[in-house]
C-alpha positions as CSV (number, residue, x, y, z in Angstrom):
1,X,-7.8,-48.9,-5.6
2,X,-10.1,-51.5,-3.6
3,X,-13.1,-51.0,-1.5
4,X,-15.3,-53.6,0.5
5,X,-19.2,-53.4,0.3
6,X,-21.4,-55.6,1.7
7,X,-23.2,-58.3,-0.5
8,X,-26.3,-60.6,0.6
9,X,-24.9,-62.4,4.1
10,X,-21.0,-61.4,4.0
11,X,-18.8,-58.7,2.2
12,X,-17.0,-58.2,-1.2
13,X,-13.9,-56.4,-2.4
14,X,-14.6,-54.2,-5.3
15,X,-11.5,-52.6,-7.1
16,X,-11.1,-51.0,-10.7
17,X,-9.2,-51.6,-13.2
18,X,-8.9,-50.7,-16.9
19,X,-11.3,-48.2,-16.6
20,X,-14.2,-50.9,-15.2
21,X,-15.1,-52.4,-11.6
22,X,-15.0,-56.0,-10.8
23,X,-15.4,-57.8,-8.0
24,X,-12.0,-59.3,-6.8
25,X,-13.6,-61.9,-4.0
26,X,-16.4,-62.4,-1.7
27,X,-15.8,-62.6,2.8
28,X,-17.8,-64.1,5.5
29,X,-16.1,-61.2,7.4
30,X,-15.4,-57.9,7.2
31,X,-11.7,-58.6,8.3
32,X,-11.1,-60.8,5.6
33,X,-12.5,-58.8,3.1
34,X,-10.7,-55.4,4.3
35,X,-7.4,-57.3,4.2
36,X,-7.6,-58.4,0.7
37,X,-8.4,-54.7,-0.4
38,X,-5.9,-53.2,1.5
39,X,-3.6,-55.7,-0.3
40,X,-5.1,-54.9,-3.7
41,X,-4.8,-51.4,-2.7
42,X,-0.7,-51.6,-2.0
43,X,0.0,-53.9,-5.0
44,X,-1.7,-50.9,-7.6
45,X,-0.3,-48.4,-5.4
46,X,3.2,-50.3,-6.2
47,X,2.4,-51.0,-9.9
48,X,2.3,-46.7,-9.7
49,X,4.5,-46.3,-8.2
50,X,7.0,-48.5,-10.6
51,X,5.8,-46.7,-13.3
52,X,6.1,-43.2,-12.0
53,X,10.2,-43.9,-11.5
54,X,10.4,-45.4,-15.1
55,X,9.2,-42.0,-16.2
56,X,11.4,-40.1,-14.1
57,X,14.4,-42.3,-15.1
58,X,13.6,-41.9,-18.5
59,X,13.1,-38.3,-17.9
60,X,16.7,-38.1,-16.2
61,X,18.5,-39.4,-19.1
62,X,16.6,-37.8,-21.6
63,X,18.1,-35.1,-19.3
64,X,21.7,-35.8,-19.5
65,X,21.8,-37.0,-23.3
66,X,21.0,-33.2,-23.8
67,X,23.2,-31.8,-21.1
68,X,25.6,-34.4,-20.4
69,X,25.6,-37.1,-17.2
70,X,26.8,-34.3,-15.0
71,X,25.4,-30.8,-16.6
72,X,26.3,-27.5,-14.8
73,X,24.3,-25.1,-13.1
74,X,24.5,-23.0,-16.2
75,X,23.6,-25.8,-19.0
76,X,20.8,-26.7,-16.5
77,X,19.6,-22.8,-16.5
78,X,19.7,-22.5,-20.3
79,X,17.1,-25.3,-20.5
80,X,15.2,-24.3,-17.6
81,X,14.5,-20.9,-18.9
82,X,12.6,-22.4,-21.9
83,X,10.2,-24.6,-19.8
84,X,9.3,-21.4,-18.0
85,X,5.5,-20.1,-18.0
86,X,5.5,-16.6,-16.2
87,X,4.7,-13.2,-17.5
88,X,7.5,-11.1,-19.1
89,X,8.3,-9.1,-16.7
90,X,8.9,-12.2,-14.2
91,X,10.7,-13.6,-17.2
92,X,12.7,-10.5,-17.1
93,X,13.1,-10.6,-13.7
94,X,14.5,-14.3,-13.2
95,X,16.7,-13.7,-16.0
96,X,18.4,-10.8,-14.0
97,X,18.9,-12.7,-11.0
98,X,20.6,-15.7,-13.2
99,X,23.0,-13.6,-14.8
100,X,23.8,-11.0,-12.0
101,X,24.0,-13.1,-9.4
102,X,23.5,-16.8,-9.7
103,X,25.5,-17.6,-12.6
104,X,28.7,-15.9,-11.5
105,X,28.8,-17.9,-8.7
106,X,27.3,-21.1,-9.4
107,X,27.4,-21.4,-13.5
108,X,30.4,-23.4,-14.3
109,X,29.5,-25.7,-10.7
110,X,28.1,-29.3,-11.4
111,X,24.8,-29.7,-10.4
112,X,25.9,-32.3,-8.4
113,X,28.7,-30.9,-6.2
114,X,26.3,-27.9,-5.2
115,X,26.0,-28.5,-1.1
116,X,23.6,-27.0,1.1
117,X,26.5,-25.1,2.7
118,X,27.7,-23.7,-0.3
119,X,24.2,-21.9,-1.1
120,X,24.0,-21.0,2.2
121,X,27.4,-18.9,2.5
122,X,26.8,-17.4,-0.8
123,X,23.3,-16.4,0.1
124,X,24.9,-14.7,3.5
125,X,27.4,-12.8,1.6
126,X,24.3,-11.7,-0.5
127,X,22.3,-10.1,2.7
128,X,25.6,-8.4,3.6
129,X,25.1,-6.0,0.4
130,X,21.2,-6.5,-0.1
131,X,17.8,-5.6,1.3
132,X,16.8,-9.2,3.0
133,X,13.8,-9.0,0.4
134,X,16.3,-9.3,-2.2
135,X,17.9,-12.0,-1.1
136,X,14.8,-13.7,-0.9
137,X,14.0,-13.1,-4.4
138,X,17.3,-14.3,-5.5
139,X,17.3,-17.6,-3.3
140,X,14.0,-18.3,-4.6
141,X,14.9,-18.7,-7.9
142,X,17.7,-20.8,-7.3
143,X,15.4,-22.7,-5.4
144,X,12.9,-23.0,-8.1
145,X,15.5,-23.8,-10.7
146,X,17.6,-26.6,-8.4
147,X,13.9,-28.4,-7.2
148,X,13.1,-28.9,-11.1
149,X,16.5,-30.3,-11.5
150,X,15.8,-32.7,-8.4
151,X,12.5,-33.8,-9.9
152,X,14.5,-34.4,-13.0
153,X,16.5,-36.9,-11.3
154,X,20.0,-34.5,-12.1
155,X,20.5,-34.6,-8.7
156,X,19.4,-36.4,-5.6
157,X,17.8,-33.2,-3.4
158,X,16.9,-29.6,-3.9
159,X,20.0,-28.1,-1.1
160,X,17.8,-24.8,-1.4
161,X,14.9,-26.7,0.4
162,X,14.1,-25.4,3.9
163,X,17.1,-23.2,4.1
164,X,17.3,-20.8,6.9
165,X,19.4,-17.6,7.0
166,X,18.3,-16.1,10.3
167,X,16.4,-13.7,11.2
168,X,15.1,-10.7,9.0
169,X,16.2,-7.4,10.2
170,X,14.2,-4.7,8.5
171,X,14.0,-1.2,9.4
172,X,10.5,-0.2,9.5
173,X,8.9,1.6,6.7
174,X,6.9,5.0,7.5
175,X,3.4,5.3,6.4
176,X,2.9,9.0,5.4
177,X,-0.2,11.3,6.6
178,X,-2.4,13.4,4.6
179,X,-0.4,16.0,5.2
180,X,3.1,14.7,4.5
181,X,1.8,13.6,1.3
182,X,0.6,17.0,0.5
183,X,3.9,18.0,1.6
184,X,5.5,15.5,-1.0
185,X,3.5,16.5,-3.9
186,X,4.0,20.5,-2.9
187,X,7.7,20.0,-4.0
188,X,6.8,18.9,-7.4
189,X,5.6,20.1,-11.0
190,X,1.6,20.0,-11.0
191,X,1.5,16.6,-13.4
192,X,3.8,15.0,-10.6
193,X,2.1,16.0,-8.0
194,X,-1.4,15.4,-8.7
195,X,-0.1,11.6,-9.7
196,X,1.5,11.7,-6.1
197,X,-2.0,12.5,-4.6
198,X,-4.0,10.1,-6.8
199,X,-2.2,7.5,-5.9
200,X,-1.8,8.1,-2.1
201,X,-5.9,8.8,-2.7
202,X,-6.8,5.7,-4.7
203,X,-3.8,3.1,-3.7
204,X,-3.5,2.2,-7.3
205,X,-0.4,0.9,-8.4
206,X,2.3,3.1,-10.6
207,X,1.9,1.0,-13.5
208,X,-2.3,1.7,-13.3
209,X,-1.4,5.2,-13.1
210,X,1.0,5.6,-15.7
211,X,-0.6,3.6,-18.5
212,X,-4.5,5.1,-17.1
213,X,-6.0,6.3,-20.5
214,X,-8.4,9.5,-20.9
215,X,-10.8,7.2,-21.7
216,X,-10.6,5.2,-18.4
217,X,-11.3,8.5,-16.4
218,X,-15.4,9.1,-15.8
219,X,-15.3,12.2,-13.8
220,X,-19.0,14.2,-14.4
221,X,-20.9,12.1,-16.7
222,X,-24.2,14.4,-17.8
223,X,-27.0,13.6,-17.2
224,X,-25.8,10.1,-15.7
225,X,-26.0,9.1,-11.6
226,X,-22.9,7.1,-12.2
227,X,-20.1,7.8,-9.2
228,X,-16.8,9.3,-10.8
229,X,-14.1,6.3,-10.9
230,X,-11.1,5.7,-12.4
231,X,-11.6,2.2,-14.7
232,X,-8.5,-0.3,-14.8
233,X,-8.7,-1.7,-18.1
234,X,-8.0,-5.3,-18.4
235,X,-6.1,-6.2,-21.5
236,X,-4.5,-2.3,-21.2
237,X,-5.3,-0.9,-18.0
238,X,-1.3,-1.0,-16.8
239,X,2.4,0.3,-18.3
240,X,4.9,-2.3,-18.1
241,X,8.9,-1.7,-18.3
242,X,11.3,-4.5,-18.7
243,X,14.8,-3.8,-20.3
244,X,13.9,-0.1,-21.1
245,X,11.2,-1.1,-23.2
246,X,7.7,0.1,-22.1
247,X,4.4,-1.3,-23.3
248,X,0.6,-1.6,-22.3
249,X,-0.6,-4.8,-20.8
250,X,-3.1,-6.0,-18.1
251,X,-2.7,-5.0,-14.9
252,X,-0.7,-7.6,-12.2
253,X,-3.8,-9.9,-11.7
254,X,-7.4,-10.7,-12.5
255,X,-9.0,-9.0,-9.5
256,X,-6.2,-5.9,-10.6
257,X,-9.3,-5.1,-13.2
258,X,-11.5,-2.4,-11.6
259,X,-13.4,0.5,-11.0
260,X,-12.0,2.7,-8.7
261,X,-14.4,5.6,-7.1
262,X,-13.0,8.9,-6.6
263,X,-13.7,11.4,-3.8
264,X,-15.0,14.7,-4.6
265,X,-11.8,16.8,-4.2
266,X,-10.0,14.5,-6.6
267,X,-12.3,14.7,-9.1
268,X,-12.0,18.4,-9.2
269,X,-8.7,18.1,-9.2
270,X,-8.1,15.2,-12.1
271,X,-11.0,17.5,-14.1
272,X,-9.1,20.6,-14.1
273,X,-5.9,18.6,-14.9
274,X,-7.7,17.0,-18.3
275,X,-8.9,20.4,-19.2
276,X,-5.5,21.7,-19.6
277,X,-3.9,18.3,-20.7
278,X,-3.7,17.5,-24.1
279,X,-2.3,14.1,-24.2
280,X,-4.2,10.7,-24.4
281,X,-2.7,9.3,-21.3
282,X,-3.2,11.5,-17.9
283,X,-0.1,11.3,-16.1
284,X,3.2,11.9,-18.9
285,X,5.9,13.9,-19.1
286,X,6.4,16.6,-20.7
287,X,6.0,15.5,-24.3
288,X,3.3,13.4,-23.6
289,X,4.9,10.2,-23.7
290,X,4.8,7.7,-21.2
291,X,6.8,8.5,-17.5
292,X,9.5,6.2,-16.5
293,X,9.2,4.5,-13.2
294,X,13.5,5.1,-12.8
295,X,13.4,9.0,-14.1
296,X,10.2,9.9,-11.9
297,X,12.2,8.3,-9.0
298,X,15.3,9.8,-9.9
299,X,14.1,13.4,-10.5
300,X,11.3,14.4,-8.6
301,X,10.4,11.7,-6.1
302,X,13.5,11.7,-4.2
303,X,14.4,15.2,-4.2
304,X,11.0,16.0,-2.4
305,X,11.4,13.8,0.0
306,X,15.2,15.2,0.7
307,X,14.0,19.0,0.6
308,X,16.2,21.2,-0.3
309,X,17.8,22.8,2.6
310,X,18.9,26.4,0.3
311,X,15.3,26.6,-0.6
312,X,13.8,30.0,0.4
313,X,10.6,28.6,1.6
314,X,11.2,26.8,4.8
315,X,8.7,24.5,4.6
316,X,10.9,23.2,1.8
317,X,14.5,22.5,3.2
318,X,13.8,19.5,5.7
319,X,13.1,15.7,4.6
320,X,9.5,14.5,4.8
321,X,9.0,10.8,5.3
322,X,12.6,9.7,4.6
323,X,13.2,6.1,2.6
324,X,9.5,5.9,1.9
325,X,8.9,4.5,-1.8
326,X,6.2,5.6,-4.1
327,X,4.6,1.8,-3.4
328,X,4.3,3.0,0.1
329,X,1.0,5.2,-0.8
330,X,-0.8,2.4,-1.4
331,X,0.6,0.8,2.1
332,X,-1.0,4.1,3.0
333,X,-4.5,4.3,1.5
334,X,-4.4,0.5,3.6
335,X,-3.7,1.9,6.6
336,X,-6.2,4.8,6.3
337,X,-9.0,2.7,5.4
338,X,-8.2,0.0,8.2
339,X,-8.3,3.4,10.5
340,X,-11.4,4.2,9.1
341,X,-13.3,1.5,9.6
342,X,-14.0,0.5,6.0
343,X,-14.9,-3.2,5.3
344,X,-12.2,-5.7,4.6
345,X,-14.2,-7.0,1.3
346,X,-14.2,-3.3,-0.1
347,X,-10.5,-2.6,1.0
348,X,-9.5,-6.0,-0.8
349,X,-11.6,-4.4,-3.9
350,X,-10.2,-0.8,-4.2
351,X,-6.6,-2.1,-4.1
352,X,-7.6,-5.2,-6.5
353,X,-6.7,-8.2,-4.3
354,X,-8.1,-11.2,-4.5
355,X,-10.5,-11.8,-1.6
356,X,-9.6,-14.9,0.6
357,X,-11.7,-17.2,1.7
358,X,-15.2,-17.8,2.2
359,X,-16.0,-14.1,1.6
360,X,-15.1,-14.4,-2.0
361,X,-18.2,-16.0,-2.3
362,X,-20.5,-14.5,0.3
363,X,-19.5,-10.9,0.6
364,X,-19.5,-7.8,-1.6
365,X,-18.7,-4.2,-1.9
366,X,-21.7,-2.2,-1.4
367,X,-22.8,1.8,-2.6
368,X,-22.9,2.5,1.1
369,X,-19.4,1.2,1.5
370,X,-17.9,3.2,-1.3
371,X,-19.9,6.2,-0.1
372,X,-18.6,5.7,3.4
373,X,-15.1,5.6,1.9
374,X,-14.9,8.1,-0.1
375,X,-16.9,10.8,2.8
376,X,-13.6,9.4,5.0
377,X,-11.0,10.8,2.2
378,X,-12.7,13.6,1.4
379,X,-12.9,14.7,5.3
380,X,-8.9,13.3,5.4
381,X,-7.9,16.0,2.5
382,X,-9.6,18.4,4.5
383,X,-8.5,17.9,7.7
384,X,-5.0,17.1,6.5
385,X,-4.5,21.5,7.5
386,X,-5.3,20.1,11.3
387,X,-2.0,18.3,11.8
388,X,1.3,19.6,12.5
389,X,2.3,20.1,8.9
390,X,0.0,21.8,7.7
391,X,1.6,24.0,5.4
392,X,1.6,21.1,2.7
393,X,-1.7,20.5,1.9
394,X,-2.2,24.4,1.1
395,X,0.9,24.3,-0.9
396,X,-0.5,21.1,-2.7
397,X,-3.6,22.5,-3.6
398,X,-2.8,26.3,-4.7
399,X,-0.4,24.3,-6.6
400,X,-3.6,22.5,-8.7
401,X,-5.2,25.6,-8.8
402,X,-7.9,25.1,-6.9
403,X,-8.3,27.9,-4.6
404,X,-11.4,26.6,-2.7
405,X,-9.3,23.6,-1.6
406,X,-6.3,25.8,-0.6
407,X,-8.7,28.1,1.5
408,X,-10.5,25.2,3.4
């Protein structure tokens, strides 16, 4: 590129090349001078330019001597799949969508005869049977895997970019109270229920929970002035599942790693559940291996939402917070501390987010923050007795074993 700076009585156009700057010519005036970079300017910006398409030409038929002059969606996939650098379970993921939906419809189709309209019908019929989430999901990949083809030179345009499908219609999802949750965890085993609480309490994500190690739980340290927390180990601090295999890996992101401060009545409550638990990891089933995001769902999470309408107790027989998912405690432990006034930099670190912005830099969690939060929770649990259901927080707590709580 070329720049003009002025030199004794008139102007000069300095531009670089081969790693060094030269001067290209000398101007009476600064017109003159400005032209001739300008023009320098457009004739590198050209010599790029001619060398960028070499590359992608040679790139495109690098492309097609593997695949063919006019590969398939499918052949195209294949080779995609190994240029990707995501974690497994995204891996896993992707994959899912490709073969469940993608490649049915789209496998055998040149890349070249795949029209904007085409993607677009198929993606309708796909919000006719999906959650518009879904759909998204699935779209995207396609996207993702059609724009590399386009940058490829396999075809001429991504037909995924910009697409519209109309309008998301999404029910909304509840955001359950103290006492609903209490409710929830009442119609479940103590192990389930106190992970039910935990997480509505903490809003740390199932995978934190079910891979959280003994070892990661600093309840009463002697001696010590350190706040009980929960730790979310880095390199192990979450339980990933993928194909039915489970294993221990870090948690989702960086700012996932974290010490999360528990309130008093949750302390008591995770202290008198390690006293009776002999098993490394704090929330398992019932032979101490790992739970299963799918079982957990399947046996205890839905069925206390449903109630049970023979049940005896009638506190038990009607739904409580219908279609809410076990994500949806952490949408709640949001909501709570938004009502509670607690600062967006602390709510950002007890969920592990990334903080945006400026405040990343500038702003930071604080003792009197966390001790604000956690006096809010504690009077929440409390209180939870207040509202109209409040049956299910005494229920919850006799079923811990703590009769204090259940009498407050």
């Amino acid at each position: 590129m070329a720049w003009v700076e002025q030199h004794g009585g008139g102007f000069r156009v300095r531009a670089r090349a081969a790693g060094r700057v030269y001067t290209d010519s000398v101007h009476a005036a600064r017109t003159g001078a400005a032209a001739r970079a300008e023009e320098l300017t457009g004739q590198e910006r050209t010599r790029r330019d001619g060398i960028a398409e070499q590359v992608r030409q040679a790139r495109a038929a690098s492309a097609r001597s593997r695949l063919g002059p006019d590969p398939t969606l499918g052949a195209w996939a294949a080779h995609w799949s190994t240029t990707l650098a995501v974690t497994e379970v995204t891996r896993a993921n992707y994959e899912c969508y490709l073969r469940v939906h993608i490649l049915p419809r789209f496998g055998h189709t040149p890349l070249s005869l795949i029209g904007r309209s085409d993607v677009k019908a198929w993606a309708v019929g796909l919000r006719a049977r999906y959650m518009p989430s879904t759909v998204t999901s699935i779209t995207a990949v396609l996207s993702a895997l059609l724009a590399d083809a386009a940058r490829e030179r396999l075809i001429p345009v991504n037909p995924c970019h910009y697409l519209r499908l109309g309008p998301r219609r999404t029910r909304p999802q509840p955001i359950a109270t103290p006492a609903q949750i209490h409710a929830i965890a009442a119609r479940m085993p103590r192990t389930e229920a106190l992970l039910v609480i935990t997480a509505a309490y903490t809003g740390m994500r199932w995978g934190e929970l079910a891979g959280l190690h003994r070892d990661n739980v600093v309840l009463d340290p002697p001696g010590s002035r350190v706040v009980p927390h929960l730790r979310v180990d880095p390199d192990l601090g979450a339980l990933h599942e993928v194909a039915g295999r489970l294993w221990l890996g870090p948690p989702k992101t960086e700012s996932s790693e974290r010490i999360v401060v528990l309130p008093r009545f949750l302390t008591q409550l995770l202290a008198a559940h390690l006293a009776e638990h002999p098993h490394r990891f704090v929330f398992t089933g019932r032979d101490g291996g790992h739970l299963r995001r799918g079982a957990f769902r399947a046996r205890f999470w839905l069925p206390a939402l449903a109630g049970d309408p023979e049940h005896p107790d009638p506190d038990r027989r009607g739904p409580v917070c219908a279609g809410m998912t076990f994500h949806r405690l952490r949408h709640a432990h949001k909501t709570w501390m938004i009502e509670d006034g607690i600062p967006e930099i602390a709510q950002y670190a007890r969920l592990g987010h990334r903080t945006p912005g400026v405040a990343a830099r500038y702003a930071h969690p604080t003792y009197v923050m966390w001790h604000r939060l956690l006096q809010a929770l504690q009077t929440r649990w409390q209180h939870a007795a207040s509202t109209d259901d409040t049956q299910g927080q005494v229920q919850a707590a006799e079923l811990m074993g703590d009769t204090q709580l259940a009498a407050a």
